[in-house]
VOBA-1610 file (N, C-alpha, C; in pm, whole numbers, padded with zeros to 5 digits, always signed):
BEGIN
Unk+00085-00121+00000Unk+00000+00000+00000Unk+00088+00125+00000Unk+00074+00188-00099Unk+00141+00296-00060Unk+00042+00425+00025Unk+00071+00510+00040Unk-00043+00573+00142Unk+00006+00771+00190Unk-00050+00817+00080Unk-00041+00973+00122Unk-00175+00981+00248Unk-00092+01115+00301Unk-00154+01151+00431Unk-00166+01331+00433Unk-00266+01396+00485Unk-00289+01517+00504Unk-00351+01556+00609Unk-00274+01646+00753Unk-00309+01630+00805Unk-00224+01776+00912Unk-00225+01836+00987Unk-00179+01932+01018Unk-00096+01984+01172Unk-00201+01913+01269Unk-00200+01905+01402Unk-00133+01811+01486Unk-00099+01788+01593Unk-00045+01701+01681Unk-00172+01556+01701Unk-00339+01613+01621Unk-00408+01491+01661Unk-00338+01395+01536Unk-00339+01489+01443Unk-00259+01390+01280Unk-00122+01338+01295Unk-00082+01451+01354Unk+00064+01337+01383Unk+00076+01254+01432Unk-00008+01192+01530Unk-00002+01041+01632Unk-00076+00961+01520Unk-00132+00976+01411Unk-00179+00868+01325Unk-00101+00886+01234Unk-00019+01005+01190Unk+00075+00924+01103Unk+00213+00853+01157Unk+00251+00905+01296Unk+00318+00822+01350Unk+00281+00664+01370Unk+00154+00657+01371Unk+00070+00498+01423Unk+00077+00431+01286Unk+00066+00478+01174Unk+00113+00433+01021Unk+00253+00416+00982Unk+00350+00458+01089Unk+00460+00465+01010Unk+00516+00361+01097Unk+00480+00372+01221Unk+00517+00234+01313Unk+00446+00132+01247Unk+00379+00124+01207Unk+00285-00053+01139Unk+00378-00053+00998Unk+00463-00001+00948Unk+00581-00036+00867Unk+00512-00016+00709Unk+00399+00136+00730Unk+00336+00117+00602Unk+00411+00213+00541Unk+00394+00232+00359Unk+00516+00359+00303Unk+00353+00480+00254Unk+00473+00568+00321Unk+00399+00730+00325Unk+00506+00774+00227Unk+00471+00794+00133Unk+00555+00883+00052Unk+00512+01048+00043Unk+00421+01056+00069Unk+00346+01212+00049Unk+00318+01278+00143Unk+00351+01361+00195Unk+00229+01433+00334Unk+00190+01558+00268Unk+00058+01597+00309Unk+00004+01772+00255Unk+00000+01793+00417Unk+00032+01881+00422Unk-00015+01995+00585Unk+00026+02154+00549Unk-00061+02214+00629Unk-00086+02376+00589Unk+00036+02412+00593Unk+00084+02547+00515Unk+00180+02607+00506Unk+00253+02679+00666Unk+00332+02663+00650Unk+00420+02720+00799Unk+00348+02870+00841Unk+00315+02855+00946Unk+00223+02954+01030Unk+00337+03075+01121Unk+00279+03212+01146Unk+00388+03290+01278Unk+00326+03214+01435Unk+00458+03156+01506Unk+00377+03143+01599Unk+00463+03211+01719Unk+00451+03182+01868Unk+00529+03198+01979Unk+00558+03340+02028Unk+00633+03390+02123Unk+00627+03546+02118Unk+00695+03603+02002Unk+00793+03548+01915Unk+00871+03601+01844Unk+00811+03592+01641Unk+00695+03490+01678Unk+00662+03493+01560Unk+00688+03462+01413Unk+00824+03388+01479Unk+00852+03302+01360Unk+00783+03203+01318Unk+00842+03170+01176Unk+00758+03092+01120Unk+00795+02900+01151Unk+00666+02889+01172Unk+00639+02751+01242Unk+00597+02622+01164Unk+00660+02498+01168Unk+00561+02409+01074Unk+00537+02318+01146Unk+00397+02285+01077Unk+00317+02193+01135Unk+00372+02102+01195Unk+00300+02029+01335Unk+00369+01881+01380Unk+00350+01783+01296Unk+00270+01770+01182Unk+00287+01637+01097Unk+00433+01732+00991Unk+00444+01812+01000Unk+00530+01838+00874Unk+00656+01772+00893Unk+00699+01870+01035Unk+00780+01756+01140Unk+00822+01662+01149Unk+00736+01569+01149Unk+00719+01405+01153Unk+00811+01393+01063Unk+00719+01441+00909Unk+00715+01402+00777Unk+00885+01462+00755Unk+00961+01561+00791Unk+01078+01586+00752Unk+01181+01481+00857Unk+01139+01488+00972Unk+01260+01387+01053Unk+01276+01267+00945Unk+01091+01189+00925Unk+01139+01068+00872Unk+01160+01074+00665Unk+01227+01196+00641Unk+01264+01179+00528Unk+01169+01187+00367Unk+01012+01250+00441Unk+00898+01194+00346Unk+00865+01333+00264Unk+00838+01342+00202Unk+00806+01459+00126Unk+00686+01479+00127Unk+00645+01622+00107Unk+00570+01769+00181Unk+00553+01833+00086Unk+00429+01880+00062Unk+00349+01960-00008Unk+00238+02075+00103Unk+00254+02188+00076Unk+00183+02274+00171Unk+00128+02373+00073Unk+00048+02347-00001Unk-00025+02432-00072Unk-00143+02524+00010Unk-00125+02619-00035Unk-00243+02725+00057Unk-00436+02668+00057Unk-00398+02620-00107Unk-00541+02597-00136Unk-00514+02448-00248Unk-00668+02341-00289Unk-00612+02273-00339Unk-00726+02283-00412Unk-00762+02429-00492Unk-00866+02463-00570Unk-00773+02465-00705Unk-00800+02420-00815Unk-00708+02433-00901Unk-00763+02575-01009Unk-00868+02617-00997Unk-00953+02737-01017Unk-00973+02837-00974Unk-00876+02816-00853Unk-00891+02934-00705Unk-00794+03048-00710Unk-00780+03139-00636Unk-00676+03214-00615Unk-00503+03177-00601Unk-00493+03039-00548Unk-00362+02982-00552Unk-00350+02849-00651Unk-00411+02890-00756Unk-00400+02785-00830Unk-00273+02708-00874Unk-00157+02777-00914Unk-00055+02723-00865Unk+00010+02643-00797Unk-00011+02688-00657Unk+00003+02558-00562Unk-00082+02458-00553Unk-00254+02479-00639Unk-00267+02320-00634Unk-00257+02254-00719Unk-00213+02323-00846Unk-00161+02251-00966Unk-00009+02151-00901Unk+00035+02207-00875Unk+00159+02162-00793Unk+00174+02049-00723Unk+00087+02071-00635Unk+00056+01945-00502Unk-00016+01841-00628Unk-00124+01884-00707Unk-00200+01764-00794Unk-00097+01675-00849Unk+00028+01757-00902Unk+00161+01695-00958Unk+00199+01594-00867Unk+00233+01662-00782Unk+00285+01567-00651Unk+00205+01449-00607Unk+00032+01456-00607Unk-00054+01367-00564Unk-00008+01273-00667Unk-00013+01286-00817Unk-00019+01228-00919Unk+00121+01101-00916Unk+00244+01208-00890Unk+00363+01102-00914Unk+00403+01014-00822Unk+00293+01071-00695Unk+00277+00959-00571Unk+00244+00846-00606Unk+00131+00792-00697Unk+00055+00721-00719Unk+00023+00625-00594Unk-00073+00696-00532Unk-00157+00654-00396Unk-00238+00582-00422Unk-00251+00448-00359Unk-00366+00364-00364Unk-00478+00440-00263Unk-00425+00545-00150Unk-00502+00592-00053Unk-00475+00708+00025Unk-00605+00787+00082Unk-00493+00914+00073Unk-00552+00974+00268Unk-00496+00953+00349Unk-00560+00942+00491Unk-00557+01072+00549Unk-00642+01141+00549Unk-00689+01242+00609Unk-00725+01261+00704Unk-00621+01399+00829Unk-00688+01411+00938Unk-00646+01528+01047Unk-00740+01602+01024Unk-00742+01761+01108Unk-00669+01829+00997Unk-00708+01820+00881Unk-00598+01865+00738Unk-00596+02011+00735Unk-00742+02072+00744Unk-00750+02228+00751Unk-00804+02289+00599Unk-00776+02197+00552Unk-00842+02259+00353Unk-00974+02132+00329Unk-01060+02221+00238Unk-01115+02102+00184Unk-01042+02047+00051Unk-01133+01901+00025Unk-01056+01847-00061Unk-01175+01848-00158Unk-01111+01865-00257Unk-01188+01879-00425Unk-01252+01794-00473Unk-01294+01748-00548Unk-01364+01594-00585Unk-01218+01578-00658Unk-01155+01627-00737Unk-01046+01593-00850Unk-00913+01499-00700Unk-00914+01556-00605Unk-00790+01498-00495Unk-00881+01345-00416Unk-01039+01389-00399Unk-01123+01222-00349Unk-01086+01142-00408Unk-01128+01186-00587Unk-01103+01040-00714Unk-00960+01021-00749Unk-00859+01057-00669Unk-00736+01043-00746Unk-00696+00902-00689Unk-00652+00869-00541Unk-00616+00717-00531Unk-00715+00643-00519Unk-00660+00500-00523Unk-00726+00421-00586Unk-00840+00336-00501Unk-00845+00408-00353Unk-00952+00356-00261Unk-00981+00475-00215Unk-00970+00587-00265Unk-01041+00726-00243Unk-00949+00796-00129Unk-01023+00867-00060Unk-00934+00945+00065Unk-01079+00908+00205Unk-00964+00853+00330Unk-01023+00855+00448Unk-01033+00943+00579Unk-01092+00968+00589Unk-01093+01070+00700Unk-01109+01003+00887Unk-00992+01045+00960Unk-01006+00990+01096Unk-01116+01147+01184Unk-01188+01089+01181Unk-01288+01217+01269Unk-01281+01222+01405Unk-01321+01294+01483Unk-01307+01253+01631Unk-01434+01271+01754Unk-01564+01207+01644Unk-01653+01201+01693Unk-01706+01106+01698Unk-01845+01058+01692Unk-01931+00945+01636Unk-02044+00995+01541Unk-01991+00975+01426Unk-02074+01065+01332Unk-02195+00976+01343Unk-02355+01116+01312Unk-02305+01223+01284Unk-02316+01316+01362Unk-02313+01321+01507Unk-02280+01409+01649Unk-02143+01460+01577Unk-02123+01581+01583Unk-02063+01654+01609Unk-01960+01662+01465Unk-02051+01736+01383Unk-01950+01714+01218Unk-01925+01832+01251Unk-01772+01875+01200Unk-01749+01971+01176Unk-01642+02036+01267Unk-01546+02142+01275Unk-01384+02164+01344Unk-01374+02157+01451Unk-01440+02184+01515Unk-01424+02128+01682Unk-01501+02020+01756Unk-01488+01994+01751Unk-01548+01818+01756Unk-01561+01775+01946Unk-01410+01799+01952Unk-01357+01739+02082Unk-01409+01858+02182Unk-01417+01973+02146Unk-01443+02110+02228Unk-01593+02093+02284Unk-01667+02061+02147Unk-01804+02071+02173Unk-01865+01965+02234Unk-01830+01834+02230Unk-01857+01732+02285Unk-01863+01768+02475Unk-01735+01833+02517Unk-01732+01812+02696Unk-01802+01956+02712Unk-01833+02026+02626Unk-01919+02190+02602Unk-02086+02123+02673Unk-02037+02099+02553Unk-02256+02013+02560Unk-02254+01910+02650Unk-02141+01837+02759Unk-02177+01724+02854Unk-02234+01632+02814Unk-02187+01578+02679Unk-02195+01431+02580Unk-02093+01427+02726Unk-02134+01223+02719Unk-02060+01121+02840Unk-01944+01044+02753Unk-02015+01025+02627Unk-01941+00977+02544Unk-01918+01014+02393Unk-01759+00990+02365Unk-01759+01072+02235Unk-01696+00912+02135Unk-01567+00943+02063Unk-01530+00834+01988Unk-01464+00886+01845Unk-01431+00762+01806Unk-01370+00826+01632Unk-01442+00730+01533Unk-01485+00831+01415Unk-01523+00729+01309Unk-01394+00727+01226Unk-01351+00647+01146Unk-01315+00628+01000Unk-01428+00678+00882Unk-01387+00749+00833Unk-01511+00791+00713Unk-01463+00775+00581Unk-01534+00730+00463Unk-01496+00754+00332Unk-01521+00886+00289Unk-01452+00974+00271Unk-01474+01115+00251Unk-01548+01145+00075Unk-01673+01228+00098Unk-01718+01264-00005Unk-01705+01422-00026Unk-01795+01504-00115Unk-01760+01645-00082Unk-01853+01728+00003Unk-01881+01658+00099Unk-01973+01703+00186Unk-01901+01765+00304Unk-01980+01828+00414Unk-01842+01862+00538Unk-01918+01737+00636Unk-01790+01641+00640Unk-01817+01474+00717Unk-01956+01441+00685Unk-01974+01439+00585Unk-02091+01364+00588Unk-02070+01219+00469Unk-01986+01164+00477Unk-01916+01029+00409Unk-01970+00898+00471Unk-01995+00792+00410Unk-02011+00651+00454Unk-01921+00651+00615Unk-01963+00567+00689Unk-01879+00518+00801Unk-01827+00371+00733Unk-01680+00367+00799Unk-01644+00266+00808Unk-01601+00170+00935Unk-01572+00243+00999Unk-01541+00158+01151Unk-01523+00284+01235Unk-01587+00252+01369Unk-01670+00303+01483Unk-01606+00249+01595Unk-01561+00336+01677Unk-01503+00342+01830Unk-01540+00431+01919Unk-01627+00412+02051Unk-01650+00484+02171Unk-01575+00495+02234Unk-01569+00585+02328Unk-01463+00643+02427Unk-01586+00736+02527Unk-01545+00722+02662Unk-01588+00772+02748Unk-01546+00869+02798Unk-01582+00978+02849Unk-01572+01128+02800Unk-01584+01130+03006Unk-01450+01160+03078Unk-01481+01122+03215Unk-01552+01247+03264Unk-01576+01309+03372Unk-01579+01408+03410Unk-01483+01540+03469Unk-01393+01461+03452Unk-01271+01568+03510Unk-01182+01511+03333Unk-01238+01542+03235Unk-01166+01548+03109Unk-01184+01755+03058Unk-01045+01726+03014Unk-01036+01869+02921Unk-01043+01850+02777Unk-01016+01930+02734Unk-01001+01910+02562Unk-00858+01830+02560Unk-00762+01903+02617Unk-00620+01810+02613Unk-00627+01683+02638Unk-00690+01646+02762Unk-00705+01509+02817Unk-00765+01439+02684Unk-00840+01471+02705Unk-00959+01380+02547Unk-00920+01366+02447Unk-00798+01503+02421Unk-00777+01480+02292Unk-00641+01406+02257Unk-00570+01378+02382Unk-00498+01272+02345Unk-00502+01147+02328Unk-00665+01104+02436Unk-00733+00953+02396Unk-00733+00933+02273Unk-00816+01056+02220Unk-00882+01009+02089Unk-00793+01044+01996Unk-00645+01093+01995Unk-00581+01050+01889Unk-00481+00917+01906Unk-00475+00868+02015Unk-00427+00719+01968Unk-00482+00654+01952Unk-00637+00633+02006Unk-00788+00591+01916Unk-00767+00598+01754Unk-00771+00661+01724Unk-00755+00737+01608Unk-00647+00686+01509Unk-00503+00673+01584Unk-00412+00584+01501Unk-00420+00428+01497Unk-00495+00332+01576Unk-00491+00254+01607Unk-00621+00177+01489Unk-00736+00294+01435Unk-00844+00223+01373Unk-00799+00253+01242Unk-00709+00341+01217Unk-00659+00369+01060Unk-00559+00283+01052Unk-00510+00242+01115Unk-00421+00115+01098Unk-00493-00013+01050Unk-00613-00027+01151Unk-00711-00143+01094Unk-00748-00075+00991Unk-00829+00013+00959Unk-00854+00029+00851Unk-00780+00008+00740Unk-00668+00052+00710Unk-00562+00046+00628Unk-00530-00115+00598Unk-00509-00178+00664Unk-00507-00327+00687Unk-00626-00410+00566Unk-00754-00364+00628Unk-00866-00401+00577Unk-00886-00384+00418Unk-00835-00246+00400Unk-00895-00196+00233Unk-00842-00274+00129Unk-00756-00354+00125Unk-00728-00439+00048Unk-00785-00558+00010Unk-00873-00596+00136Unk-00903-00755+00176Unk-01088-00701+00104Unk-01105-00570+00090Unk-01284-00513+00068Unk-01403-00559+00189Unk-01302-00559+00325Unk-01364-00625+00424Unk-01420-00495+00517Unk-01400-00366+00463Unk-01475-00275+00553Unk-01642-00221+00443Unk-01728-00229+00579Unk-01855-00220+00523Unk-01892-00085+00549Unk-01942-00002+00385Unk-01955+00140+00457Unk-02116+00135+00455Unk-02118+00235+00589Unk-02251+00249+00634Unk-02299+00395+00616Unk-02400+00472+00566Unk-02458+00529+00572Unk-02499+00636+00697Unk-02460+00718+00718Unk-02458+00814+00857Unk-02635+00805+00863Unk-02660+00826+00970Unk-02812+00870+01008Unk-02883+00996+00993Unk-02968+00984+00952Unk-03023+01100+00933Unk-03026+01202+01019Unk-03084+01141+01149Unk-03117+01244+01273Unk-03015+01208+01385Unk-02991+01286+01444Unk-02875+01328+01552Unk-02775+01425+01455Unk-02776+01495+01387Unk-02679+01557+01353Unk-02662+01711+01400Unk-02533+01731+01413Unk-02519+01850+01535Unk-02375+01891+01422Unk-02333+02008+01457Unk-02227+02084+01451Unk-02106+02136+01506Unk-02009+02091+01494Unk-01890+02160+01577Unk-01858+02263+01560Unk-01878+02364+01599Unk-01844+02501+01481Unk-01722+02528+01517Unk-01625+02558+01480Unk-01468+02599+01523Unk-01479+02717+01635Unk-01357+02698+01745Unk-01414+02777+01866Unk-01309+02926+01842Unk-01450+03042+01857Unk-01380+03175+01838Unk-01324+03178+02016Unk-01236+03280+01955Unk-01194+03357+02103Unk-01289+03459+02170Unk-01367+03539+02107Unk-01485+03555+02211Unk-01552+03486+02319Unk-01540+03341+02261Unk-01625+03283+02329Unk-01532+03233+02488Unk-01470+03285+02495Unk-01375+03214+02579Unk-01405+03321+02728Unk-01518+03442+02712Unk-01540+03528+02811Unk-01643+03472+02890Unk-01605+03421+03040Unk-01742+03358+03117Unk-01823+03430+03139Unk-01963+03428+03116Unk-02116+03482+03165Unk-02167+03433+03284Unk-02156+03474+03403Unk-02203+03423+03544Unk-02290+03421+03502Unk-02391+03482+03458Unk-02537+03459+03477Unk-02600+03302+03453Unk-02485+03252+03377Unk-02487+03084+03292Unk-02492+03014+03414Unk-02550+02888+03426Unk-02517+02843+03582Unk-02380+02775+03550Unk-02338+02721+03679Unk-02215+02651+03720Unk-02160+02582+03662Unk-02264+02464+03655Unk-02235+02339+03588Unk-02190+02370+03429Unk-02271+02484+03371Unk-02227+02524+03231Unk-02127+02551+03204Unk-02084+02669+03283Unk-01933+02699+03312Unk-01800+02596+03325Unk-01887+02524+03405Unk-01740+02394+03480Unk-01714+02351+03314Unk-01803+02316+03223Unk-01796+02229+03147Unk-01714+02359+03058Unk-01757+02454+03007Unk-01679+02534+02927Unk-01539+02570+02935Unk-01489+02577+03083Unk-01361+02547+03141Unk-01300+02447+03074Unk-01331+02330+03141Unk-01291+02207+03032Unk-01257+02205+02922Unk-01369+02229+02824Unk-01363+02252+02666Unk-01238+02317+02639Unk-01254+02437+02705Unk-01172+02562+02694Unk-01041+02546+02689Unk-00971+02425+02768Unk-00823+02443+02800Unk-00810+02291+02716Unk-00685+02341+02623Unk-00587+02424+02649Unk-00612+02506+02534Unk-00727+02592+02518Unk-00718+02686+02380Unk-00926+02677+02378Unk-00891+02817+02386Unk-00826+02932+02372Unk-00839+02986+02543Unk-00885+02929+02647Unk-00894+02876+02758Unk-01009+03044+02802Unk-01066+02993+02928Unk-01143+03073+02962Unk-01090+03185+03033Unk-01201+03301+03016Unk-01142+03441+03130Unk-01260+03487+03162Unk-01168+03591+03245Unk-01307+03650+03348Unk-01227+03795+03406Unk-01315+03883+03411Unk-01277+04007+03409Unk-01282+04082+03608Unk-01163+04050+03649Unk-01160+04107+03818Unk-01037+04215+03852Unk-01105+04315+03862Unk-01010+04415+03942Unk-00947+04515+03806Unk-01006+04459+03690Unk-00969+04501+03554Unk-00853+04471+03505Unk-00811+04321+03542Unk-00751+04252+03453Unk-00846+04135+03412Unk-00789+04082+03312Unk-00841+03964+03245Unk-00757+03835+03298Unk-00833+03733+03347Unk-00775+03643+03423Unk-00788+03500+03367Unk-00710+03456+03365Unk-00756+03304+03284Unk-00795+03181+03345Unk-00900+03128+03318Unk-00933+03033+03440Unk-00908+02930+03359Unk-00803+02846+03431Unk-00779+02711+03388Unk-00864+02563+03410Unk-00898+02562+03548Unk-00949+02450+03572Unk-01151+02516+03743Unk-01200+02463+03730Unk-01307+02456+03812Unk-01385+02372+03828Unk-01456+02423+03933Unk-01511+02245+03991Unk-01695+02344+04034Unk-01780+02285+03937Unk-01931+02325+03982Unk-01994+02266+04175Unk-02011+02353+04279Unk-02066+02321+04374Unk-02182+02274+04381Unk-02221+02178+04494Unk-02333+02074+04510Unk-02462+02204+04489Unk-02539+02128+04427Unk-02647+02205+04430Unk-02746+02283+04495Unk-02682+02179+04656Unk-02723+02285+04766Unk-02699+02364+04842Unk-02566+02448+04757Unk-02497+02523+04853Unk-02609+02644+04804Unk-02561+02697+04896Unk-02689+02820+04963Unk-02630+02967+04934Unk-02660+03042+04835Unk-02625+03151+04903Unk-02685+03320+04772Unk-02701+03382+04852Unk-02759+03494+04754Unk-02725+03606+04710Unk-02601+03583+04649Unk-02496+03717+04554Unk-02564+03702+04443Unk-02501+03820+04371Unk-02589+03833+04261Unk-02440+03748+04153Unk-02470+03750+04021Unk-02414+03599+03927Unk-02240+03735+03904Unk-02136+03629+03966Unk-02048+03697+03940Unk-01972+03749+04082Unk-02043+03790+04187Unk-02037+03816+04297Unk-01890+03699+04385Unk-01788+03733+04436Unk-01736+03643+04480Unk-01802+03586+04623Unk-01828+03463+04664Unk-01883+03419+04803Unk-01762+03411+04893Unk-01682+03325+04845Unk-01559+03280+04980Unk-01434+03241+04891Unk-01342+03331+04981Unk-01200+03305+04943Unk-01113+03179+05018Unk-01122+03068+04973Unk-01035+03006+05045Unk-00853+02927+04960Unk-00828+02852+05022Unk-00688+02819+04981Unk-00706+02722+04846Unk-00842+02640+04882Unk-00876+02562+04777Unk-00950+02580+04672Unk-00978+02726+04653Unk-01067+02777+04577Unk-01155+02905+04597Unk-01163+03007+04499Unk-01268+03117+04494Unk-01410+03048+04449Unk-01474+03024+04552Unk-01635+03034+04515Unk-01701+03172+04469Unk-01737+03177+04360Unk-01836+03297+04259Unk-01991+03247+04198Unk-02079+03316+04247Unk-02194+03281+04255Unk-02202+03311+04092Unk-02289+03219+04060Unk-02353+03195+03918Unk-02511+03197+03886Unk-02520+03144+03811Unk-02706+03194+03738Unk-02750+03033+03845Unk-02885+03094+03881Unk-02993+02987+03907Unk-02891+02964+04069Unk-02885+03059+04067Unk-02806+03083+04262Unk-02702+02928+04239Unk-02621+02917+04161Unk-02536+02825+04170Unk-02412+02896+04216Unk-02305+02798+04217Unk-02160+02868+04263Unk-02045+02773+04167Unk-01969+02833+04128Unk-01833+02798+04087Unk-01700+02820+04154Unk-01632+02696+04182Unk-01533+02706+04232Unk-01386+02759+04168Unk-01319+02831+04176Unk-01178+02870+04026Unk-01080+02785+04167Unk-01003+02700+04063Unk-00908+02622+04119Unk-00788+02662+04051Unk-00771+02711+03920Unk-00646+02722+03859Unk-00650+02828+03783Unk-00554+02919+03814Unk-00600+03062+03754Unk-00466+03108+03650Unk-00445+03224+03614Unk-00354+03258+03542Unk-00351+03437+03548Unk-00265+03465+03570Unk-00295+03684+03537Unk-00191+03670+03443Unk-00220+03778+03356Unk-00193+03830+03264Unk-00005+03832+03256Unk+00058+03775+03155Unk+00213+03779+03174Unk+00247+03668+03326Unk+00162+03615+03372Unk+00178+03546+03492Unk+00181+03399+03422Unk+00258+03311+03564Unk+00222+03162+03536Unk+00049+03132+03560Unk+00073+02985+03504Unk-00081+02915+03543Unk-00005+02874+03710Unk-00134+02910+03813Unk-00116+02848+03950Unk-00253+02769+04010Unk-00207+02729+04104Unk-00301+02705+04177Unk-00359+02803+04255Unk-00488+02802+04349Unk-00555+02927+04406Unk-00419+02960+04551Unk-00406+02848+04601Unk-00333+02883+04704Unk-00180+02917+04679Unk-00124+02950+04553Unk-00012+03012+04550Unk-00027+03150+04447Unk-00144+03167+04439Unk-00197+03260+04308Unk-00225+03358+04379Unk-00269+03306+04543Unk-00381+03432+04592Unk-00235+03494+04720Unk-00095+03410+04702Unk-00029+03512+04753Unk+00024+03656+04674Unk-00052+03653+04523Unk+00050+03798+04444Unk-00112+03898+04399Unk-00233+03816+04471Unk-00315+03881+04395Unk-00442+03891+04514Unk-00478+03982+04548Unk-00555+04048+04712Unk-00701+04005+04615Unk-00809+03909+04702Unk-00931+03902+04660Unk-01005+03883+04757Unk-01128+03922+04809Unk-01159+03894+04900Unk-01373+03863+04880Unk-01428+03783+04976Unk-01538+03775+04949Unk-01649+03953+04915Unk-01750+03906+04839Unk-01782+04046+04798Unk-01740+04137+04725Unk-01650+04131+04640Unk-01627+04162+04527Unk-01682+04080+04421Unk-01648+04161+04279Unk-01723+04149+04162Unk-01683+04077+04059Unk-01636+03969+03970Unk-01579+03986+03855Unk-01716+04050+03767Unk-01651+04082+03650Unk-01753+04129+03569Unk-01818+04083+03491Unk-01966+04120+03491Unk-02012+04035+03396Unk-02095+04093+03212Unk-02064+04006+03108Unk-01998+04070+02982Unk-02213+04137+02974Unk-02211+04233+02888Unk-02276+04293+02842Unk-02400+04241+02762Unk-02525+04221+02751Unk-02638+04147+02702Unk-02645+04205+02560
//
């Protein structure tokens, strides 16, 4: 089998690492063009690019792979490159471009996509965010035969994963990318033998991941607790949550929603009690949130009890809450 791969992120790199350990040949990788990143803003390339240069494989980073588009060039280019690959298969995953019908029909068992949901819950760029957002228990990865739809392709093989309660996006999202390398391996295995059966996504349950802005990353006390706890979660490690006290912007890393019968009548936002193990801040529907792991601005991430020696808070004060 030979086997091009496109794919951009650290979730794609553990499956093309999981392909390259099962001793299969990658001759091709596509991943987005080198990005500014870090304080200094140099230019950065992808962790599959990475991969793909340590182990010697050649790289195509076309902007676009519209051959009609504004960078037509570069996908005339990469098409070259797809072409002299001659791919029986082309494994797609967290790639960042869509793919054309002309790049689906080019190898010779189409292009697969590792998703990181259970389609069709949660089609679409954030997958893993929205899943512990919305307090799904359980999430999973499909294998998909990619059509030109956004994930909406045959299934081919289906894996659950349990989504704990003290999971972040990081946590989860490292399950589900060795999940992830482990069924494209079977898969890969399989396509030869015509032993994977594609199934038809369902009509109903279909939901949206929408890619997560940085707006959204401003907490609304008025939201209750439990909403919050979970958006925390989602949130870290990116673009992670804040909250506005003393008129800085503060980053809340980690929180824990209080029992439902704690008691008390601040208004949503209001701090209740400062202790070592946590700022309790009253929330919507008289709930409370606990901040366990905080961050100020140019500061480390701490815990409350080494955070609250550089930063004076006391019960009865305000963080702020954002504008209706």
């Amino acid at each position: 089998m030979r086997i091009g791969f496109a794919g951009t992120p650290e979730f794609a790199r553990t499956a093309l690492q999981a392909l390259l350990d099962d001793g299969q040949s990658v001759p091709l990788v596509l991943t987005q063009p080198d990005r500014p990143a870090g304080r200094g803003m140099k230019l950065q390339a992808s962790s599959v690019k990475q991969l793909a240069v340590q182990q010697g494989i050649d790289v195509a980073q076309p902007t676009s792979l519209r051959l009609d588009g504004r960078f037509a060039e570069e996908a005339e280019s990469a098409r070259q490159q797809l072409e002299q690959a001659q791919l029986d298969v082309l494994i797609v995953a967290a790639y960042g471009l869509l793919l054309p019908r002309w790049v689906l029909e080019l190898p010779r068992y189409g292009c697969l996509n590792i998703h990181a949901s259970l389609l069709p819950r949660w089609r679409g760029a954030a997958p893993i965010h929205r899943a512990i957002e919305a307090g799904d228990s359980s999430t999973g990865i499909t294998i998909m035969q990619m059509d030109e739809g956004l994930d909406t392709g045959d299934m081919l093989l289906t894996q659950s994963l349990d989504i704990a309660p003290y999971d972040t996006t990081a946590s989860l999202h490292d399950r589900l990318a060795t999940l992830g390398g482990r069924l494209i391996v079977d898969a890969v295995h399989q396509l030869p033998h015509a032993t994977l059966q594609r199934v038809p996504q369902p009509a109903d349950g279909i939901s949206y991941a929408h890619k997560i802005g940085k707006a959204e990353s401003l907490l609304d006390w008025r939201e209750p607790a439990d909403v919050l706890e979970r958006r925390i979660r989602a949130f870290n490690p990116f673009p992670v949550a804040q909250a506005s006290l003393h008129g800085q912007m503060l980053k809340i890393w980690a929180a824990l929603a209080l029992p439902s019968d704690t008691e008390h009548t601040a208004q949503p936002g209001q701090i209740v009690q400062v202790q070592n193990n946590g700022i309790d801040v009253a929330c919507g529907g008289q709930t409370a949130l606990r901040l366990t792991t905080l961050q100020r601005p140019g500061g480390k991430r701490l815990d409350v009890a080494q955070w609250l020696h550089g930063f004076a808070v006391q019960a009865g004060e305000c963080f702020q809450t954002p504008q209706a």
